[in-house]
C-alpha positions as CSV (number, residue, x, y, z in Angstrom):
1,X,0.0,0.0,0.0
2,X,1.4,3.1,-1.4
3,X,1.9,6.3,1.4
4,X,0.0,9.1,0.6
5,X,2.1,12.0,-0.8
6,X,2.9,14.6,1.5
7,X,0.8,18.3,0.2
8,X,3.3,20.3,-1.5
9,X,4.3,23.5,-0.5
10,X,6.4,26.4,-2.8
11,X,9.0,27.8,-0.9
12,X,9.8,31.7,-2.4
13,X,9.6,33.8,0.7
14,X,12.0,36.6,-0.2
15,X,13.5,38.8,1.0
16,X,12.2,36.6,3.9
17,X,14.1,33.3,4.2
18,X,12.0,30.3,6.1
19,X,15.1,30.5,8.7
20,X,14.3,34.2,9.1
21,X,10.4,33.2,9.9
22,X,10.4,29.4,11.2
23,X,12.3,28.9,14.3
24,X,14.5,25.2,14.8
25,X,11.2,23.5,15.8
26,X,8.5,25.6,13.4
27,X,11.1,24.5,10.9
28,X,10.8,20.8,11.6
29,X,7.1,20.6,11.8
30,X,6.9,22.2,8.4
31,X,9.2,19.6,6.7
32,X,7.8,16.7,8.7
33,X,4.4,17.5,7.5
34,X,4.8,19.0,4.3
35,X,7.0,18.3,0.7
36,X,8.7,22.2,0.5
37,X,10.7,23.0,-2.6
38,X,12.6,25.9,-2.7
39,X,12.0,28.2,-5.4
40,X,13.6,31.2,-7.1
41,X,10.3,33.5,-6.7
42,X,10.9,35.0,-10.4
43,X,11.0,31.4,-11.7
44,X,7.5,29.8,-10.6
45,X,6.8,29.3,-14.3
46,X,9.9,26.9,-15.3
47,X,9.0,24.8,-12.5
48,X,7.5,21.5,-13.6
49,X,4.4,20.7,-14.5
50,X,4.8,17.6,-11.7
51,X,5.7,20.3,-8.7
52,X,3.1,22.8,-10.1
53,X,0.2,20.2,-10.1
54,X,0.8,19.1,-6.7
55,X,1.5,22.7,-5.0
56,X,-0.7,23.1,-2.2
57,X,0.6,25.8,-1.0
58,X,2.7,29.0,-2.0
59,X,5.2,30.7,0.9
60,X,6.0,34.3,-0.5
61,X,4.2,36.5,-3.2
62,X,6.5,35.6,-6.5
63,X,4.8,36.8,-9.9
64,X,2.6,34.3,-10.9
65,X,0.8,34.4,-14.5
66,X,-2.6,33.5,-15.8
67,X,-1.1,30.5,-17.4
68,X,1.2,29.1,-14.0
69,X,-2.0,29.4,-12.1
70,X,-3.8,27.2,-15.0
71,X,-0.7,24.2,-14.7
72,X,-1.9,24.8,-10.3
73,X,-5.1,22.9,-10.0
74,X,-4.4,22.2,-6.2
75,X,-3.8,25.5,-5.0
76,X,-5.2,26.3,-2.0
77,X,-3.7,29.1,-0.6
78,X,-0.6,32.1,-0.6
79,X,1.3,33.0,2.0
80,X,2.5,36.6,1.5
81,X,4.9,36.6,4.2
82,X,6.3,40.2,2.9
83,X,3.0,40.8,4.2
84,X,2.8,43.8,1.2
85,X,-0.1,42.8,-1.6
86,X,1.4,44.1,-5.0
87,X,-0.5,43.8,-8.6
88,X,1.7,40.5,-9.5
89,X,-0.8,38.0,-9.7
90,X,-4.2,38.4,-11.7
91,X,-6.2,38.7,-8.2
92,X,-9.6,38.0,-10.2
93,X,-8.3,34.5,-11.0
94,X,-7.9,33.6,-7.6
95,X,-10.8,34.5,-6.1
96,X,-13.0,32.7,-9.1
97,X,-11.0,29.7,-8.0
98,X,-11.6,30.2,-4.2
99,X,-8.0,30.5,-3.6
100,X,-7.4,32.5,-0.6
101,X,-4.3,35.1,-0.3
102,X,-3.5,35.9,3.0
103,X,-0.8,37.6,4.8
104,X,1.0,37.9,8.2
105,X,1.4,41.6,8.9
106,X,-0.5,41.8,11.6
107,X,2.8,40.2,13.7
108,X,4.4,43.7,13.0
109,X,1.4,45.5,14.6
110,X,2.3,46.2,18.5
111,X,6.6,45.9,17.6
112,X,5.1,49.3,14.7
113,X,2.9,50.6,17.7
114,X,5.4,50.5,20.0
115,X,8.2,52.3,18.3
116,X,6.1,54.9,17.1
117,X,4.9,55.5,20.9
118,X,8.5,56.1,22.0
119,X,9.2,58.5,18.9
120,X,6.5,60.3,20.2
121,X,7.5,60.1,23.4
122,X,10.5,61.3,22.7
123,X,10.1,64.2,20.3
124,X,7.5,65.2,23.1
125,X,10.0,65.5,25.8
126,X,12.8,65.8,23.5
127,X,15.1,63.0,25.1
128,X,17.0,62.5,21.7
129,X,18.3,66.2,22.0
130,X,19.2,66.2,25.7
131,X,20.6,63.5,25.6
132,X,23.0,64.8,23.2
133,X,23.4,67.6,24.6
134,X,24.3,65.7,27.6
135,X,27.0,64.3,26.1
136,X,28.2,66.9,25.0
137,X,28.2,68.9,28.0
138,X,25.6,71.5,27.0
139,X,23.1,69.7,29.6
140,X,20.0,71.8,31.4
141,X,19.1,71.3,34.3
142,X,15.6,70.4,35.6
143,X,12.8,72.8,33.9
144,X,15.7,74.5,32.2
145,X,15.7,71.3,29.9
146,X,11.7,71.1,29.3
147,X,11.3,74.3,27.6
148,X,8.5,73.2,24.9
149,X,8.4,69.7,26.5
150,X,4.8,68.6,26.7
151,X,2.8,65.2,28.1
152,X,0.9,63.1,25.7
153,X,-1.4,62.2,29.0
154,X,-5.1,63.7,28.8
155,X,-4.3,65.1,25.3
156,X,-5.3,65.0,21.9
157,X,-4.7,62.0,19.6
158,X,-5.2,61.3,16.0
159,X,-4.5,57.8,14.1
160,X,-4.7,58.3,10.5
161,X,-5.7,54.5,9.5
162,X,-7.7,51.9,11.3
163,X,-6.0,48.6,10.7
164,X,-4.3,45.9,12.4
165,X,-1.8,49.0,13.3
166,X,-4.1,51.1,14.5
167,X,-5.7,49.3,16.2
168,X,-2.4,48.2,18.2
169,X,-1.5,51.6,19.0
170,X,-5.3,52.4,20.4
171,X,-4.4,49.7,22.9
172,X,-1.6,51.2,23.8
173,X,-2.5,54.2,24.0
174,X,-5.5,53.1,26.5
175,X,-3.3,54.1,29.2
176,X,-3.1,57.3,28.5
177,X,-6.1,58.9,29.1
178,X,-6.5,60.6,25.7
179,X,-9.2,61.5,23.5
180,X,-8.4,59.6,20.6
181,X,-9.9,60.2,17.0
182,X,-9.7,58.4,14.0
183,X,-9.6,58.3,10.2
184,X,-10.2,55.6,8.2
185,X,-12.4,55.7,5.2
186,X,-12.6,52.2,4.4
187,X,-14.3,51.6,8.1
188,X,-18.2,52.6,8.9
189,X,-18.1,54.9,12.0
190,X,-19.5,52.2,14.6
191,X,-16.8,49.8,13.8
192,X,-14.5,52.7,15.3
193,X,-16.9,53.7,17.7
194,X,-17.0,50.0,19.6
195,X,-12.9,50.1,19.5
196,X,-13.6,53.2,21.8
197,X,-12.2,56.0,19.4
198,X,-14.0,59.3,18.2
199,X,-14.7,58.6,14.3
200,X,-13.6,61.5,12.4
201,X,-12.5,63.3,9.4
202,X,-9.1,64.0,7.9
203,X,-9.4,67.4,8.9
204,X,-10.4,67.3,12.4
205,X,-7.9,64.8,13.3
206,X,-5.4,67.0,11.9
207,X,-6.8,70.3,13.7
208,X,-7.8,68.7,17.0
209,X,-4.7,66.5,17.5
210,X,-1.9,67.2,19.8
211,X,-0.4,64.0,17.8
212,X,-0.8,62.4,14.8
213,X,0.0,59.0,14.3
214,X,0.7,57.8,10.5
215,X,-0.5,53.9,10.0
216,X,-2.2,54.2,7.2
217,X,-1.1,51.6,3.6
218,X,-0.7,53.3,0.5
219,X,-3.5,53.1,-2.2
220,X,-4.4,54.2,-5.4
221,X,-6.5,56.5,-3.5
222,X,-4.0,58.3,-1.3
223,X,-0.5,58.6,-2.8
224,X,0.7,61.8,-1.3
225,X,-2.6,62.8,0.2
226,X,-0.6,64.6,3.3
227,X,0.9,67.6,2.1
228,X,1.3,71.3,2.9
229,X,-2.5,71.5,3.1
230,X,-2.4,68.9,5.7
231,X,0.3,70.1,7.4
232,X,-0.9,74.0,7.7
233,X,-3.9,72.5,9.3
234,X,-2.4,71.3,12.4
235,X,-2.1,72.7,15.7
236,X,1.4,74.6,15.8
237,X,4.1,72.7,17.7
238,X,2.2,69.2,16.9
239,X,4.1,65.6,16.6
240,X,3.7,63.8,13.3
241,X,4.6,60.6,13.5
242,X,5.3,58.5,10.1
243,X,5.3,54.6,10.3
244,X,3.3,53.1,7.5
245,X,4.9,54.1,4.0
246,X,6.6,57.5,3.0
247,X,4.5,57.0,-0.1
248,X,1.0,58.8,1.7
249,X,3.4,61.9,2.4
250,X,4.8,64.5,0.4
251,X,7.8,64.1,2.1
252,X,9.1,67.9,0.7
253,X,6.3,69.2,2.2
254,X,6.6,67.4,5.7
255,X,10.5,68.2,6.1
256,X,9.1,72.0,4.8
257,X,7.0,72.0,8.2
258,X,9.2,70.6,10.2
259,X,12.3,73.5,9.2
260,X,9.9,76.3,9.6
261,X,9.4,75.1,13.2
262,X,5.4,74.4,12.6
263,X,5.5,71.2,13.4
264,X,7.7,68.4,15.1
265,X,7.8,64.8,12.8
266,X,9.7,61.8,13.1
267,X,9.2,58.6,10.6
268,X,10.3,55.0,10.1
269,X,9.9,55.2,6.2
270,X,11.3,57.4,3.7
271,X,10.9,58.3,0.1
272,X,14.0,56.0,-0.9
273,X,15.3,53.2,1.6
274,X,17.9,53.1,1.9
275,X,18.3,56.8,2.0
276,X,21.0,59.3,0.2
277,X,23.7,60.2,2.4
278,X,23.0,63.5,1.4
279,X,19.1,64.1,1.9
280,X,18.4,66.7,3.9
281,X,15.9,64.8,6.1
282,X,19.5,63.6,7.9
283,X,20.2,67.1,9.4
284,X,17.2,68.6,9.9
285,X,16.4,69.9,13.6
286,X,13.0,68.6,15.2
287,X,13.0,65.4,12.8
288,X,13.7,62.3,14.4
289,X,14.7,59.6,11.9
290,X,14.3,55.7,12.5
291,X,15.7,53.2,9.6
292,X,12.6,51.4,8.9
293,X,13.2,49.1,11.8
294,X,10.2,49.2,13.7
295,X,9.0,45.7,13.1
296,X,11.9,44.0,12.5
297,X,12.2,42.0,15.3
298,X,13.2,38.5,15.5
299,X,10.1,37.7,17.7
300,X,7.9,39.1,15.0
301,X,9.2,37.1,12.1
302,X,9.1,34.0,14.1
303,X,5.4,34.7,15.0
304,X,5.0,34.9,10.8
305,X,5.8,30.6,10.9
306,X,3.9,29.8,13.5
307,X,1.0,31.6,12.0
308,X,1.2,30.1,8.7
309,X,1.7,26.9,9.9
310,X,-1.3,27.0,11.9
311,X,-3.7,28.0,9.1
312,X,-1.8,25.1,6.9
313,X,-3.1,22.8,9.7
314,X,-6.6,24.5,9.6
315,X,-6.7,24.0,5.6
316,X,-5.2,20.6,5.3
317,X,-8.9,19.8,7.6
318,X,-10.9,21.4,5.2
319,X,-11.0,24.6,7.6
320,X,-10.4,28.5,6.2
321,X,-7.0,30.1,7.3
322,X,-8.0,31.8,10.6
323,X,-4.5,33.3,12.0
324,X,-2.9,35.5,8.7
325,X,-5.4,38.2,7.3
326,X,-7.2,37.6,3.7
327,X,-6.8,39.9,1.1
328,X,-10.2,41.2,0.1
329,X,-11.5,41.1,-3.4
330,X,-12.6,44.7,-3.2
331,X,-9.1,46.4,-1.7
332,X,-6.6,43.8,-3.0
333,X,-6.2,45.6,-6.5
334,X,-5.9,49.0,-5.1
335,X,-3.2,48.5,-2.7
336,X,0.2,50.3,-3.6
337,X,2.7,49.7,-0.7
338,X,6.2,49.1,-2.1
339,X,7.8,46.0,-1.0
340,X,10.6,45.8,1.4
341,X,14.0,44.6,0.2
342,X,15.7,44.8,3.6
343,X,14.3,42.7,6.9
């Protein structure tokens, strides 16, 4: 009696690697329960027609055709373990064929919120600059050192975007006391009104907010939609914090802000990563700059395996995937977020 073929599954993470995202153990389970071949992500196609057959499963978002997804009758789900949906794959194919596309970003969502609280934090009590100054033996002493310093406790808060992200940093921010308003077009009011936040337009969260938090993914909707309009409306002396994609900012504008003193910003992301030794973003006063390394924490990217090994489990019983989030047929097409090519 023949054994019954283990279900196949595409290995093309990158830039992720399955060491990078399975620990020792995560790693054995996967290969003890499942047949992985490891796959150049630009060269789905040329595998063949035996691997493509069997593939179950896909680990990564490589560019897949019309024609590859014809030679993939047992497809049952991708991975995107970049966790950024890009216009690769014709979308409309899968969802006909009740494949699902999922991805894990939602293990980056309290590392992000995190982060972006101490930036805050920090440009709010300005520990960055005393700190040098410290060094440096230009110290001040007790109020001497808080001139402009301010508390984020009892204050205003905005959070542009309403996802997994935003979501983390409204728990964190529980703590704090502070009226916290929210915009997110793509959510109905009451969803954010039973996660305890004021629903609100751009404009007021930019006007009322003593800080503005920056989660929100790019789309073909909002490519540079904060600009010198946006940044004239908020109150003078306000934090902007950047953490999503530079792409939603008009990054001229927001460094513009910042050197006329109008604001104070700081971001994870920027226009070009990695940045020009020379961009001006480096030197300028009351910006506080973070190398797109708010996520990237080993804990995170291990949490990535286990979640896709648990909705592999769910599947291989006939269950939907449960732990990553599914791409929606609606929103999948309009999503813009460049991909990362560092962890």
């Amino acid at each position: 009696m023949s054994e019954t073929p283990k279900p196949l599954v595409i290995s093309a993470p990158a830039p992720r690697t399955l060491d990078l995202i399975f620990g020792p153990e995560a790693r054995r389970l996967l290969h003890d329960r499942y047949d992985v071949r490891e796959a150049d992500p630009l060269r789905i196609d040329g595998l063949g027609d035996d691997v493509l057959a069997r593939a179950r499963y896909i680990i990564g978002q490589p560019p897949l055709s019309r024609e590859t997804l014809d030679r993939m009758g047992a497809l049952a789900c991708i991975f995107n373990v970049e966790t950024n949906l890009v216009d690769n794959m014709p979308y409309e194919v899968l969802f006909q064929r009740g494949i699902h596309v999922v991805t894990t970003g939602a293990v980056f969502a309290e590392p992000v919120a995190e982060l972006g609280l101490a930036l805050a934090l920090a440009l709010a009590r300005g520990v960055v600059d005393a700190d040098l100054a410290f060094r440096e033996g230009r110290e001040l002493w007790g109020g001497a050192g808080n001139r402009g310093a301010r508390l984020l406790s009892g204050g205003e808060i905005g959070i542009i975007g309403f996802g997994d992200l935003g979501r983390a940093f409204n728990r964190l921010l529980s703590g704090f006391r502070a009226r916290i308003r929210v915009f997110d077009p793509w959510l109905p009011p009451s969803l954010l009104a039973e996660a305890g936040v004021l629903p609100a337009s751009l404009d007021e969260v930019l006007a009322q907010s003593d800080a503005v938090f920056v989660v929100a993914a790019v789309t073909t909707e909002n490519r540079g939609f904060l600009g010198r309009e946006a940044f004239a409306k908020m109150r003078p002396g306000a934090l902007f914090v950047l953490l999503s994609r530079a792409d939603v900012v008009d990054f001229e504008a927001l460094m513009e802000a910042v050197r006329e003193g109008r604001i104070l910003a700081a971001s994870d992301v920027f226009p070009e990563e990695p940045l020009a030794p020379d961009h001006p973003v480096r030197r300028l006063p009351g910006f506080l700059r973070s190398a797109h390394r708010a996520g990237a924490l080993d804990t995170a990217f291990k949490k990535m395996g286990d979640m896709v090994l648990e909705d592999m489990d769910l599947m291989d019983r006939g269950l939907p995937p449960m732990r990553c989030k599914r791409a929606e047929r609606e929103t999948v097409s309009r999503m813009r977020s460049r991909p990362v090519t560092t962890n």
